[in-house]
LOTOR-548211 format. One line per field, with one value per atom (N, C-alpha, C): residue in one letter; chain; atom name; x, y, z. Coordinates in nm, 3 decimals. Atoms other than C-alpha are relative to their C-alpha. Example, Ala and Ser with C-alpha at 12.3 -4.5 7.8 and 13.67 -1.06 7.14 Angstrom:
BEGIN
resn	(A A A S S S)
chain	(A A A A A A)
name	(N CA C N CA C)
x	(0.089 1.230 0.090 -0.082 1.367 -0.077)
y	(-0.119 -0.450 0.120 -0.119 -0.106 0.109)
z	(0.000 0.780 0.000 -0.006 0.714 0.073)
% end
This chain:
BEGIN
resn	(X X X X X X X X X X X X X X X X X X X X X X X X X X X X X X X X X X X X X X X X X X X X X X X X X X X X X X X X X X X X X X X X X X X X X X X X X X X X X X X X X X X X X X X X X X X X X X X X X X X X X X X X X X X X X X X X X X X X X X X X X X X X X X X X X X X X X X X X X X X X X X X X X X X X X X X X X X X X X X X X X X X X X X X X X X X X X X X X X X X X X X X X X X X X X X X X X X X X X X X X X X X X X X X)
chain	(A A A A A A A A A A A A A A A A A A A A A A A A A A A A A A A A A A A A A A A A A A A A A A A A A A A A A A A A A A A A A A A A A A A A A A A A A A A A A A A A A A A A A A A A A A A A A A A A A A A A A A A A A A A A A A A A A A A A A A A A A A A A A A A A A A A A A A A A A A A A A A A A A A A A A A A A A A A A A A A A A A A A A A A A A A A A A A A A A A A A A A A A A A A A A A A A A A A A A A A A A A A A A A A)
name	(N CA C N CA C N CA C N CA C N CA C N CA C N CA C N CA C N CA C N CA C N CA C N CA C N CA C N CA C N CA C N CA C N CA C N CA C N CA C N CA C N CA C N CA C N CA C N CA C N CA C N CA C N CA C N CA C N CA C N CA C N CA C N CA C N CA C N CA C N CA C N CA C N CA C N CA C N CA C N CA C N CA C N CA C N CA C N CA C N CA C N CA C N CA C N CA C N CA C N CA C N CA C N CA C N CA C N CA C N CA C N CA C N CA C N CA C N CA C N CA C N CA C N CA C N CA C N CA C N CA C N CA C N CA C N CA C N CA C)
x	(0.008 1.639 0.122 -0.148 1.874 0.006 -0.037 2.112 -0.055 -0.014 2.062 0.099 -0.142 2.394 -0.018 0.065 2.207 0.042 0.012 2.169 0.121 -0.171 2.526 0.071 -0.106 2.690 -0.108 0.054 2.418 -0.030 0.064 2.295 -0.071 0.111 2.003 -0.009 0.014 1.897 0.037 -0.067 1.965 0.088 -0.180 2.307 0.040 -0.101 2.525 0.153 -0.098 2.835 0.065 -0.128 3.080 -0.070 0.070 2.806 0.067 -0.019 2.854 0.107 -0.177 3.277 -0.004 -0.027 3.268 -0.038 0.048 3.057 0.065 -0.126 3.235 0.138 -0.098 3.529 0.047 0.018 3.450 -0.053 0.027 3.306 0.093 -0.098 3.581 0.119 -0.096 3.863 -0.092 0.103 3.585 0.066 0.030 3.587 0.137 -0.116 3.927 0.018 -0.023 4.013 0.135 -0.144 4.423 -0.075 0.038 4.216 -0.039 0.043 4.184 -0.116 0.166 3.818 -0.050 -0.012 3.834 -0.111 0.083 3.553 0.040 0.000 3.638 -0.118 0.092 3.314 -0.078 0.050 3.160 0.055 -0.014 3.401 0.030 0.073 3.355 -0.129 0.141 2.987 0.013 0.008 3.070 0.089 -0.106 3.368 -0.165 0.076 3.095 -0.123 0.088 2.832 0.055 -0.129 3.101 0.025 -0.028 3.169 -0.063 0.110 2.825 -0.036 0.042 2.742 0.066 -0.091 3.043 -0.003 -0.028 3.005 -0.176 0.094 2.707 -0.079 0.090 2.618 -0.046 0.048 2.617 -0.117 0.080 2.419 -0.117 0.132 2.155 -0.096 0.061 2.101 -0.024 0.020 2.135 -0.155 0.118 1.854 -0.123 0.110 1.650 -0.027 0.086 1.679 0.025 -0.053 1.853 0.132 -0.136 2.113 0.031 0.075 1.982 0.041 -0.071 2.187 0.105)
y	(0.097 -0.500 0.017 -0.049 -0.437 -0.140 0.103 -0.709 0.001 0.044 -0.895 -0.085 0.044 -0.924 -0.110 0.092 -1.156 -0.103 0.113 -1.399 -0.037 -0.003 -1.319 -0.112 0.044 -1.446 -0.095 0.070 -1.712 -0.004 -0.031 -1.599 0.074 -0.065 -1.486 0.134 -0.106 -1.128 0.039 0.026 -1.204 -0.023 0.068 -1.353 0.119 -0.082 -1.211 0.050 -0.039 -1.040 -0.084 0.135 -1.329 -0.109 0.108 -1.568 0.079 -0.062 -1.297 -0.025 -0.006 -1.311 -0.131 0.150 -1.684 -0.038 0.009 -1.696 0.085 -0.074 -1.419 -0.038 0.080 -1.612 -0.114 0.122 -1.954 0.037 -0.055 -1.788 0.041 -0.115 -1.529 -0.116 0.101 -1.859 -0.093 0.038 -2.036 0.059 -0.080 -1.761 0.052 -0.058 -1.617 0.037 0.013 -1.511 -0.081 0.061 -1.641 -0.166 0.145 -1.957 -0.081 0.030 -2.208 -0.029 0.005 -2.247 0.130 -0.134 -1.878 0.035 -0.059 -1.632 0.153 -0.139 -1.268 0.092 -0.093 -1.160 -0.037 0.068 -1.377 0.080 -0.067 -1.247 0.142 -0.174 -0.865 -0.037 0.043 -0.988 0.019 0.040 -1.150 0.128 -0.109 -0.874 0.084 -0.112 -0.607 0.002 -0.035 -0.719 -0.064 0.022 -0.843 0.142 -0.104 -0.465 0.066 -0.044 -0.356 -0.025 0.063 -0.613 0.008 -0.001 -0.569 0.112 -0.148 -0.233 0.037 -0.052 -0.156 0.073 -0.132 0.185 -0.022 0.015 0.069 -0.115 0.112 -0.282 0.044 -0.042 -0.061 0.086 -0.106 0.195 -0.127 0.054 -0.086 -0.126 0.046 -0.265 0.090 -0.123 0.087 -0.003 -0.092 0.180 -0.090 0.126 -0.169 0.062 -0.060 -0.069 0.101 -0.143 0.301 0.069 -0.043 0.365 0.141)
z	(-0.108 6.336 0.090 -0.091 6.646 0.056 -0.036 6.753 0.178 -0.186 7.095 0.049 -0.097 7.277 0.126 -0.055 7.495 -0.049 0.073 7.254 -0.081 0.070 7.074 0.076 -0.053 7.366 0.098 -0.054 7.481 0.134 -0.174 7.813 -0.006 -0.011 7.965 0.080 0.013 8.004 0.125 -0.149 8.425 0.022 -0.049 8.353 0.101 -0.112 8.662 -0.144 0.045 8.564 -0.061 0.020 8.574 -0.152 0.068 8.375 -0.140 0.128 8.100 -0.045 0.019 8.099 -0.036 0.051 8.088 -0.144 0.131 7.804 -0.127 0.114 7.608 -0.006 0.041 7.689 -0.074 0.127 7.537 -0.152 0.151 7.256 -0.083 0.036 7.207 -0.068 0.030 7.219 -0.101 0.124 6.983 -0.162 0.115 6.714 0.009 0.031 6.729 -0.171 0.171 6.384 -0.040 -0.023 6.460 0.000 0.004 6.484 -0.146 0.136 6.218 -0.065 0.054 6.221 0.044 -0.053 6.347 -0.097 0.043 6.221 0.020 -0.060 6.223 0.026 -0.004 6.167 0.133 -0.179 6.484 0.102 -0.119 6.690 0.010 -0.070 6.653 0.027 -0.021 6.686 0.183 -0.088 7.016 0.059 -0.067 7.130 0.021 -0.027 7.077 0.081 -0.095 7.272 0.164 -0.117 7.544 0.009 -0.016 7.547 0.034 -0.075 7.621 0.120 -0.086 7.882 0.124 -0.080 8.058 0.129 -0.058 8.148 0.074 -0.063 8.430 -0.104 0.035 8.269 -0.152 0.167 7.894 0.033 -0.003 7.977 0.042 -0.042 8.177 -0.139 0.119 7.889 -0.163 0.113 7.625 0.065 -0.023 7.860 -0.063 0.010 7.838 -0.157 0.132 7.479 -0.143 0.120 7.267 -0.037 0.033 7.066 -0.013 0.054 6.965 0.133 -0.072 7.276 -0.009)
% end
């Protein structure tokens, strides 16, 4: 089953650029691991599809082919 970075970072498949950053930001300060309700495993979750989305050429190809990118 391949993750959906979409749904990681709660926005829809249209989010604009910015929509995406905001959301990987409250998440990211959310989940911190330095945090005391911190999660490390959440936030590589959230980092990694913040790393896809971010980037034009990965977000198009991870539209095209999922994660199998």
């Amino acid at each position: 089953m391949s993750k959906d970075y979409y749904k990681t970072l709660g926005v829809d498949k249209s989010a604009p650029a910015e929509e995406i950053k905001k959301a990987y930001r409250k998440m990211a300060h959310e989940y911190h691991p330095d945090k005391a309700t911190g999660n490390e495993a959440k936030f590589k979750e959230i980092n990694e599809a913040y790393q896809v989305l971010k980037d034009a050429d990965k977000r198009t190809k991870y539209d095209q082919y999922g994660t199998s990118f």
